[in-house]
C-alpha positions as CSV (number, residue, x, y, z in Angstrom):
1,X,23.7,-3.1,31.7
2,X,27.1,-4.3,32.6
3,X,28.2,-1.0,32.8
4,X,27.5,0.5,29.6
5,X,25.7,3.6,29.2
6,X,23.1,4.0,27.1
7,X,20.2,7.2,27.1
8,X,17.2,6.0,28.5
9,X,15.1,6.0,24.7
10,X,17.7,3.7,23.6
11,X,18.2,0.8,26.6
12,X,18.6,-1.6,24.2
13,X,15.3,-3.5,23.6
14,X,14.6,-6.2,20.9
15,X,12.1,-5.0,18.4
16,X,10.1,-8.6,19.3
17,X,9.6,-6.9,22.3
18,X,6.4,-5.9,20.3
19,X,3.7,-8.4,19.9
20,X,-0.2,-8.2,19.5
21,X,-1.8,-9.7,22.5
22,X,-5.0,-10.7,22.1
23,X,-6.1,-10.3,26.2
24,X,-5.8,-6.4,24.8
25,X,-9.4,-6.5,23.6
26,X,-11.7,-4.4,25.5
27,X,-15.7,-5.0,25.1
28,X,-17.4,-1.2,25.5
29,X,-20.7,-2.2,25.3
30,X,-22.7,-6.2,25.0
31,X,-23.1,-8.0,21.4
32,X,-24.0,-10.8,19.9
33,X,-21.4,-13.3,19.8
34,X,-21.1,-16.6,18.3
35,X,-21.2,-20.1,20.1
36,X,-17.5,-20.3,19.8
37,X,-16.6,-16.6,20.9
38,X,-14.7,-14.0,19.4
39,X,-11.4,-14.6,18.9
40,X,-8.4,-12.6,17.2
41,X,-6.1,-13.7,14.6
42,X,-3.0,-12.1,13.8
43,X,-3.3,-11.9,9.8
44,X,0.6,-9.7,9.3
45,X,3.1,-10.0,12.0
46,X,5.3,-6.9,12.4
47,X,8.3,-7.6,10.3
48,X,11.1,-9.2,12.2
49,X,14.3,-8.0,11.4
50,X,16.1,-5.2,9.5
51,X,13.9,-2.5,11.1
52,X,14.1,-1.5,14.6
53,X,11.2,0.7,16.0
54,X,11.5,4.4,17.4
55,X,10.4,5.6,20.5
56,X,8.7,9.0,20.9
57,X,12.0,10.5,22.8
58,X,14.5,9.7,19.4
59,X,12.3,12.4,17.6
60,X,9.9,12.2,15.0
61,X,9.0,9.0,12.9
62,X,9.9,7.5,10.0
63,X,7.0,5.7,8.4
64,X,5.1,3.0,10.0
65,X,5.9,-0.2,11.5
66,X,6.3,-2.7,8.2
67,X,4.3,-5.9,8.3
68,X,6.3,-9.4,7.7
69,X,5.7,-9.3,4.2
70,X,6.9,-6.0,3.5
71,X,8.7,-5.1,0.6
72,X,10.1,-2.2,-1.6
73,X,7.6,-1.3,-3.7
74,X,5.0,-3.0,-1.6
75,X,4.4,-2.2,1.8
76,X,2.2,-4.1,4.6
77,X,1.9,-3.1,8.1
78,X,0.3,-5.2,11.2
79,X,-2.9,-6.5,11.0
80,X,-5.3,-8.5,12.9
81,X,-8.7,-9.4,12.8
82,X,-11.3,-10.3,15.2
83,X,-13.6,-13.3,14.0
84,X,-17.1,-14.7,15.6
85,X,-18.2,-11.0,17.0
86,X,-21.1,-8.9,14.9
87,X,-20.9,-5.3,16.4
88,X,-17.9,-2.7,17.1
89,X,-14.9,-4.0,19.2
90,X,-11.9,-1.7,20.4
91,X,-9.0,-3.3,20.1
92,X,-6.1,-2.0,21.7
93,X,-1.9,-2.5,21.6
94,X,0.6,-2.0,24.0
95,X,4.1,-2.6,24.1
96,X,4.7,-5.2,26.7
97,X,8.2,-7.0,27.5
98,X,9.1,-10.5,26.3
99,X,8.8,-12.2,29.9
100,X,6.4,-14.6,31.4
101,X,3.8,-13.4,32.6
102,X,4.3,-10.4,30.0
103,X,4.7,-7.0,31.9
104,X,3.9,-3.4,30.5
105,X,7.3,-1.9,29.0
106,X,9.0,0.9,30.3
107,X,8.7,2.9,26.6
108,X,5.6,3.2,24.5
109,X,4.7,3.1,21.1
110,X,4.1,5.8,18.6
111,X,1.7,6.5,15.7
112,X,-0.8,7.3,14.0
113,X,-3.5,5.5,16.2
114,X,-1.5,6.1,19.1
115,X,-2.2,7.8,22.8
116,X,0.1,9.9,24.7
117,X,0.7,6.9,27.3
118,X,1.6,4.9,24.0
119,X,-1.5,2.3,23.6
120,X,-2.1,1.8,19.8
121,X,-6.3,1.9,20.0
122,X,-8.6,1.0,16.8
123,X,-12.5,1.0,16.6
124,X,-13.6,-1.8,14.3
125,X,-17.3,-3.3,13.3
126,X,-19.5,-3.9,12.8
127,X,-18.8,-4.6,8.7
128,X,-15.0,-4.9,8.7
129,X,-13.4,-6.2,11.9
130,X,-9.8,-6.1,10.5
131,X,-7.2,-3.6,12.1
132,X,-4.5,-2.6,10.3
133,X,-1.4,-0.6,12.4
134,X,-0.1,2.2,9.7
């Protein structure tokens, strides 16, 4: 990076590094779709700016990601929702980089719903398909 050193949890990454992607849904098992097919709608963007996100090696978190619409006193987070699917769904989020084709980042994300090899994974269905990333 033009000769500056940085530590490796802190290379210098743009938080809209992190995006939803909806190729990150993964069937388990066959359901009944609709004639249009599922598809997944990103109801809160992660906010933007003012908040940069904290990998696992900068120590421990503080608080979840805030949605777009965040404020002080009320507090959103990402959400998305999968429409035209009846059953359960897994949907899963990884930190991928801001390229074309997008490739998997070199740090992953924390949290609550969160793997050790950073993939954010939520069960949803088959009442409420909405995911919400606290």
């Amino acid at each position: 990076m033009d000769g500056e050193s940085y530590p490796a949890c802190l290379d210098g990454i743009d938080y809209d590094d992190f995006q939803f992607g909806a190729h990150l849904i993964e069937q388990k098992e066959l359901f009944m779709e609709t004639v249009e097919g599922p598809f997944l709608t990103i109801i809160e963007q992660p906010k933007q700016r003012g908040f940069r996100f904290r990998y696992g090696c900068e120590g421990p978190s503080h608080g979840g990601l805030p949605g777009a619409s965040s404020e002080k006193g009320h507090k959103t987070y990402p959400t998305v929702k999968i429409s035209n699917y009846t059953g359960l769904a897994r949907i899963e989020v990884d930190l991928v980089t801001h390229t074309d084709p997008p490739q998997v980042h070199a740090h992953s994300l924390v949290g609550k719903q969160c793997n050790e090899a950073g993939n954010c994974i939520m069960m949803v269905g088959p009442k409420d398909m909405t995911a919400q990333y606290v």
